[in-house]
C-alpha positions as CSV (number, residue, x, y, z in Angstrom):
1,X,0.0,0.0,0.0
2,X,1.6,3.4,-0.9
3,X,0.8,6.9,1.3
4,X,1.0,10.4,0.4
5,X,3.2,12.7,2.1
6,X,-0.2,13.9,3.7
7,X,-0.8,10.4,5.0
8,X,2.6,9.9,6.1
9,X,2.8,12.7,8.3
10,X,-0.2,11.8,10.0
11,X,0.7,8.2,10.4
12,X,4.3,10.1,12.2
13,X,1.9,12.4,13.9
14,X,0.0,9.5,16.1
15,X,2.8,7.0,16.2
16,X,4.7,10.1,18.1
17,X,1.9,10.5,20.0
18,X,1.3,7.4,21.2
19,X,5.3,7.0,21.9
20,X,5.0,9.9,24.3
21,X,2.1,8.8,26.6
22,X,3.8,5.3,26.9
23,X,6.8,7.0,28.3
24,X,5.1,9.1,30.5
25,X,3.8,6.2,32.6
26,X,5.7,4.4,35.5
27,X,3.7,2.3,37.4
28,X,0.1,0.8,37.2
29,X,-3.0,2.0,38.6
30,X,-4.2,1.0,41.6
31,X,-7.9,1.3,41.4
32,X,-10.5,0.9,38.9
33,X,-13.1,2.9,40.7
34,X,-11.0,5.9,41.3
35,X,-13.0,9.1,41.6
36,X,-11.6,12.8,40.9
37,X,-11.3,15.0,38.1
38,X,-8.9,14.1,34.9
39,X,-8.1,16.1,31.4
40,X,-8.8,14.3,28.1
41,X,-7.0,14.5,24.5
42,X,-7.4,12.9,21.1
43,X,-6.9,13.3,17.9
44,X,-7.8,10.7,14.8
45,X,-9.2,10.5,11.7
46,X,-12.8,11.0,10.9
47,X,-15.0,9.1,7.7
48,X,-18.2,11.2,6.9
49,X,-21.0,9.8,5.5
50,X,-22.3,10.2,1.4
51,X,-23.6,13.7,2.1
52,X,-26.9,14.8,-0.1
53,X,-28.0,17.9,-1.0
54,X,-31.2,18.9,-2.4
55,X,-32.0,21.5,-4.2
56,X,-35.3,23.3,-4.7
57,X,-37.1,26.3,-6.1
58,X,-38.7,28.3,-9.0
59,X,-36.9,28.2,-12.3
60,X,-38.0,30.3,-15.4
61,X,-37.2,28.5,-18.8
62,X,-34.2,29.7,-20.9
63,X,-36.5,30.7,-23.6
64,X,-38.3,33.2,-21.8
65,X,-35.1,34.8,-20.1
66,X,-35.6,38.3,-21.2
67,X,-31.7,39.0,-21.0
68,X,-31.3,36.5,-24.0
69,X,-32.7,38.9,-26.2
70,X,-31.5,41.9,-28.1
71,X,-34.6,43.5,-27.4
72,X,-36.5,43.3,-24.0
73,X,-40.1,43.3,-25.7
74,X,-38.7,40.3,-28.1
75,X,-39.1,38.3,-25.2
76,X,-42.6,35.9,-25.1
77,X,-44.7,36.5,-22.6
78,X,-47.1,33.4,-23.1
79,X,-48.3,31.2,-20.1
80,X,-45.6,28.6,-19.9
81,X,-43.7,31.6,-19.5
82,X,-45.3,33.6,-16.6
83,X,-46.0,30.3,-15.0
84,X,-42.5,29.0,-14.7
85,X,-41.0,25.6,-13.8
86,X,-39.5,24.2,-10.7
87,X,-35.9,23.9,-10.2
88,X,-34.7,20.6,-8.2
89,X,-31.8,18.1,-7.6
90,X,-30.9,15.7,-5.2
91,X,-27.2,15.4,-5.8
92,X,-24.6,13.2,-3.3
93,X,-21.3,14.2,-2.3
94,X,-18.5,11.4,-0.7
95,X,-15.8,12.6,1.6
96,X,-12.7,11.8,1.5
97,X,-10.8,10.6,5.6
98,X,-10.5,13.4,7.7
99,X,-8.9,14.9,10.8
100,X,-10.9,15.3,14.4
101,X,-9.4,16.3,17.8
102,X,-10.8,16.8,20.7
103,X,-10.0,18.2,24.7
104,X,-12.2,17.2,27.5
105,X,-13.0,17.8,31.1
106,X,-14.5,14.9,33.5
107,X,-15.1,13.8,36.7
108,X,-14.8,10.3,37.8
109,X,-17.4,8.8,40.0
110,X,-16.2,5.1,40.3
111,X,-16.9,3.5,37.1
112,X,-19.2,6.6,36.0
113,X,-17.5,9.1,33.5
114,X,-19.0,12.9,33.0
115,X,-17.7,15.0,31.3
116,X,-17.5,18.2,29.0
117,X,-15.9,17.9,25.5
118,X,-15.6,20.3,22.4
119,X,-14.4,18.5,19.3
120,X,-13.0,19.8,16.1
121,X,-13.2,17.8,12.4
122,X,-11.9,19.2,9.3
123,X,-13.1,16.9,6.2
124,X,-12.2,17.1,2.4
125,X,-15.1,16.6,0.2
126,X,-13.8,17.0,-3.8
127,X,-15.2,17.8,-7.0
128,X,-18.4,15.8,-7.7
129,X,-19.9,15.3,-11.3
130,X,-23.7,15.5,-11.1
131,X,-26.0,12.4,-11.4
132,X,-29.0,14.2,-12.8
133,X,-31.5,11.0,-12.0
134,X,-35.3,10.6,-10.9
135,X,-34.9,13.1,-8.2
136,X,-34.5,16.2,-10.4
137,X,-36.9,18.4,-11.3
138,X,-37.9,18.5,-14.9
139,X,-35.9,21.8,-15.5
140,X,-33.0,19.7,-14.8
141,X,-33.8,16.6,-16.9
142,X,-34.6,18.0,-19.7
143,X,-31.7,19.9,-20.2
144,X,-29.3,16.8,-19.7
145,X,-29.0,17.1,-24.0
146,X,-27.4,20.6,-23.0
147,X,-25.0,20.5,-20.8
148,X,-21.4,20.6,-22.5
149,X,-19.4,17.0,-22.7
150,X,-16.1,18.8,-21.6
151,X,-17.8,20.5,-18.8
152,X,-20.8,18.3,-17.4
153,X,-22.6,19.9,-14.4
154,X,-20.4,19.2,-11.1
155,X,-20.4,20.3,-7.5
156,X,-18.2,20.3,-4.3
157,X,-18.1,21.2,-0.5
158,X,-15.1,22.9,0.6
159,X,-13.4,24.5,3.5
160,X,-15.7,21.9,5.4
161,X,-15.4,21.7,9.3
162,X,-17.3,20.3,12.3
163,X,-17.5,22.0,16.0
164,X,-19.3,20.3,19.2
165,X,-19.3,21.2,22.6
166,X,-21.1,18.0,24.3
167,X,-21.7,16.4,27.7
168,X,-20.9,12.8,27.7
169,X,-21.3,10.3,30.1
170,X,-19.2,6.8,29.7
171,X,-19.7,3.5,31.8
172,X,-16.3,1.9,32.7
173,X,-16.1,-2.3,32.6
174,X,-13.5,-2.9,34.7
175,X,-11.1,-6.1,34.5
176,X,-8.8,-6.2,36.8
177,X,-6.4,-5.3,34.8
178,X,-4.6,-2.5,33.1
179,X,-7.4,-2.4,30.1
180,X,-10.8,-0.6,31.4
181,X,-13.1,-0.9,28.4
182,X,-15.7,1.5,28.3
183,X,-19.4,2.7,26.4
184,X,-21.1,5.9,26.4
185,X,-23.1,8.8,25.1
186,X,-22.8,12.1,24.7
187,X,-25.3,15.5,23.0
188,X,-25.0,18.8,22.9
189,X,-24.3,21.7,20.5
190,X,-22.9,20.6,17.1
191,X,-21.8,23.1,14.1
192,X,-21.2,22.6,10.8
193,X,-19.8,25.3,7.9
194,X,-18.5,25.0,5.0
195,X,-18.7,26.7,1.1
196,X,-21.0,24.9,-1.0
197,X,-20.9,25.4,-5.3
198,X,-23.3,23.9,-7.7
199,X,-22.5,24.8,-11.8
200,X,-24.3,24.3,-15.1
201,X,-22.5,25.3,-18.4
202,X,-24.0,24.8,-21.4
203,X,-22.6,23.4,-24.9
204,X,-21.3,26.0,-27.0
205,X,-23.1,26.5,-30.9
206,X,-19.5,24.1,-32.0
207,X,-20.2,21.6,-29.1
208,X,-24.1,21.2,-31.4
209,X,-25.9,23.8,-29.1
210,X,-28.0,24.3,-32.0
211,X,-28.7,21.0,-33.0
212,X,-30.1,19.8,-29.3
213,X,-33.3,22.3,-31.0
214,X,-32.9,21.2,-34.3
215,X,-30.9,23.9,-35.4
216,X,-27.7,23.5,-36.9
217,X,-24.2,24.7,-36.2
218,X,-23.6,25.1,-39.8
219,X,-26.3,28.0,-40.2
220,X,-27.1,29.4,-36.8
221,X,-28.5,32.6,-38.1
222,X,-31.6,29.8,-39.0
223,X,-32.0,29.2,-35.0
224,X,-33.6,32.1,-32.7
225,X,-31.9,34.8,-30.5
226,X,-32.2,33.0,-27.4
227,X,-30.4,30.0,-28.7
228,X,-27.8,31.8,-29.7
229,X,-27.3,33.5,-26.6
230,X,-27.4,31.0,-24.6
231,X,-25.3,28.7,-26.1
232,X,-22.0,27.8,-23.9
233,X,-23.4,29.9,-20.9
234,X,-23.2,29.0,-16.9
235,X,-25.2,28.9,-14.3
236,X,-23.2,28.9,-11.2
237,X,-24.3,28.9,-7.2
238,X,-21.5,29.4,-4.8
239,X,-23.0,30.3,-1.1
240,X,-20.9,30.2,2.5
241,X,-23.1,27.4,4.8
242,X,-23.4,27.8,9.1
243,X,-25.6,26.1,11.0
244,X,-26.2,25.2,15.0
245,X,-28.0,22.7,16.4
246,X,-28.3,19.8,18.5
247,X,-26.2,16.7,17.7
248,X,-25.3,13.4,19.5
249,X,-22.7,10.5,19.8
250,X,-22.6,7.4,20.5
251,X,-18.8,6.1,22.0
252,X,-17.0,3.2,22.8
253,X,-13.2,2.4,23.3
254,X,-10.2,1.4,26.0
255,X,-8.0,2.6,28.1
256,X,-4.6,1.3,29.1
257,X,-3.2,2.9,32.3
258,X,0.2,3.3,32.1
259,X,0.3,4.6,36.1
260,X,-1.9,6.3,38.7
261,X,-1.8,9.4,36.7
262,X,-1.8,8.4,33.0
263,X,-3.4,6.4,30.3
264,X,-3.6,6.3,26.9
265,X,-6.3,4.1,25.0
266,X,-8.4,4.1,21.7
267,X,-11.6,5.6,21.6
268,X,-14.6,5.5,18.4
269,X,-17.4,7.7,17.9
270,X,-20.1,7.7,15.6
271,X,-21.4,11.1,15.5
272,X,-25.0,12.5,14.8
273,X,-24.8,16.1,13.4
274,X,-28.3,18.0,12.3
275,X,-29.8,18.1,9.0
276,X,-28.9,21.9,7.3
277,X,-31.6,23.9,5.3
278,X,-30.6,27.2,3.7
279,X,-33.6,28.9,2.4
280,X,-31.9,31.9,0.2
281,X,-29.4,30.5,-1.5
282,X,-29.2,33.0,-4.5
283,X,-27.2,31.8,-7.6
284,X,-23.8,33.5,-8.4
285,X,-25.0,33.7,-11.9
286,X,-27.8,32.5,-14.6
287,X,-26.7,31.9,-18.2
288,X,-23.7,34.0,-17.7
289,X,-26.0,37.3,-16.3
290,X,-27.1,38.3,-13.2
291,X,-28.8,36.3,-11.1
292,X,-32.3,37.1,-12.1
293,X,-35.4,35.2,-13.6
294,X,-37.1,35.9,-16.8
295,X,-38.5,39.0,-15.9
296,X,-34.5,40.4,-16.1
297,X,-35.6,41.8,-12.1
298,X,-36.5,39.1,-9.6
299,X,-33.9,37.3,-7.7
300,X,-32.7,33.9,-8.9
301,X,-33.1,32.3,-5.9
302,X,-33.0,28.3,-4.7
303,X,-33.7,26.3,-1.5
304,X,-31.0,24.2,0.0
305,X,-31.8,21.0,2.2
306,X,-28.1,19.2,3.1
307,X,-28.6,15.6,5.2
308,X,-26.1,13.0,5.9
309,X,-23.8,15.4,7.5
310,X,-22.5,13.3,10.3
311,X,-19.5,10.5,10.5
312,X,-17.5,8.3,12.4
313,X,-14.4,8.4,14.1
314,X,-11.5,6.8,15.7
315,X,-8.7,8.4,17.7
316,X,-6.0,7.9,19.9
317,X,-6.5,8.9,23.5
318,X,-4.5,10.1,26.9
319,X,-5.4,10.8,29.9
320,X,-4.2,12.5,32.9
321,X,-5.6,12.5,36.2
322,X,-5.6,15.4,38.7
């Protein structure tokens, strides 16, 4: 198996980790219902789950867009016009493995755990081609004939990260021996943000623009103003996504006491975040104009629903007690 210099820096990162909590410990712990506060670090890797994102809202079609035309009163103004079309798309998105860290506070009460964490994870999430399927609105559909073969509609979440302050509690099984297994929960305060693009471009009058209508590349003076000038346009959305609510975990893992004081162990979370809805999400652009509908004025806006936000985790832990 090869690694990147990314991976193998991480890999160095726990292994050095782990190398220093094993030689902070002396001598084995005495109890394994001790009771009294302790401080708690880890840091791991993180897997998110396929994230979805659907996409809703009014749509005016491309032949009515005012904007296409070289005169403003050119434009049709017949029902299917004024009535519109709705704009949808249920499009998924897979993350690539993460970082996540966290720093707690707890109190032992025999083999009862509480305590107070706040957890960071930073995930990468890369350029996603669309799967315009069932799920899309006919606006979207029907256009799948348009979109341009060297630029097919695509997507991505960036600059994504995860925040949560939560209260666990975790239920020690002691052994009688070094390793104290353990299980809990934990809820609380979970954030998500991160930049989310969405982007449409259409095939240019060489790509066979034209032809999708019947018209013909060779002669496109034959084919009407609006295909003309919409041929090889975008349609972009590009919006900045932040969102609180209420999250919980479900944990499990080990420790290994290397003396009174200190342990290290592994710990695995599988982490609950809330769904995200952003209800004015307005386009970055709309066949290469301004964000507007037909009308040339009103706002191009869409409704975002995001789900399937949260992951799983494993990490290296150590702890030190007070």
């Amino acid at each position: 198996m090869r690694y990147s210099g990314s991976s193998r820096r991480r890999i160095f990162a726990a292994g050095t980790f782990l190398a220093a909590a094993m030689l902070a410990g002396a001598s084995t712990l005495s109890a394994q219902d001790s009771r009294g506060l302790y401080l708690s670090t880890d840091v791991g890797f993180a897997q998110g789950a396929g994230t979805e994102a659907a996409l809703s809202g009014p749509n005016s079609p491309t032949r009515c867009d005012r904007l296409l035309y070289p005169s403003l009163a050119d434009a049709p103004r017949d029902a299917g016009c004024l009535a519109g079309t709705e704009l949808g798309g249920l499009y998924s998105y897979d993350p690539e493995l993460g970082l996540t860290g966290s720093l707690a506070v707890g109190y032992a009460l025999g083999p009862l755990n509480i305590e107070v964490e706040a957890l960071q994870r930073h995930q990468v999430i890369h350029n996603t081609l669309l799967t315009l399927g069932t799920q899309a609105g006919a606006a979207i559909t029907g256009k799948e004939t348009e979109w341009s073969p060297a630029r097919p509609p695509w997507g991505d979440i960036s600059e994504f990260r995860g925040r949560q302050f939560f209260a666990n509690l975790t239920w020690s099984l002691p052994t009688g021996s070094r390793l104290t297994p353990y299980v809990g929960v934990g809820g609380g305060l979970s954030q998500v943000a991160y930049r989310y693009y969405l982007g449409f471009a259409r095939k240019s009058i060489a790509e066979g623009y034209l032809e999708v209508f019947g018209g013909s590349r060779a002669d496109p003076g034959a084919s009407p103003d609006w295909q003309r000038a919409a041929a090889g346009t975008v349609s972009e959305l590009a919006t900045d996504v932040s969102e609180i609510g209420l999250g919980f975990q479900l944990l499990a893992g080990a420790d290994y006491a290397l003396s009174d004081q200190v342990s290290i162990g592994l710990r695995g979370r599988w982490m609950q975040t809330p769904d995200v809805s952003v209800d004015d999400a307005q386009w970055t652009t709309i066949r290469s104009h301004a964000p507007v509908h037909a009308d040339g004025v009103s706002p191009f806006i869409s409704t975002l629903d995001f789900s399937r936000l949260g992951y799983w985790a494993v990490s290296a832990n150590m702890k030190y007690r007070l």
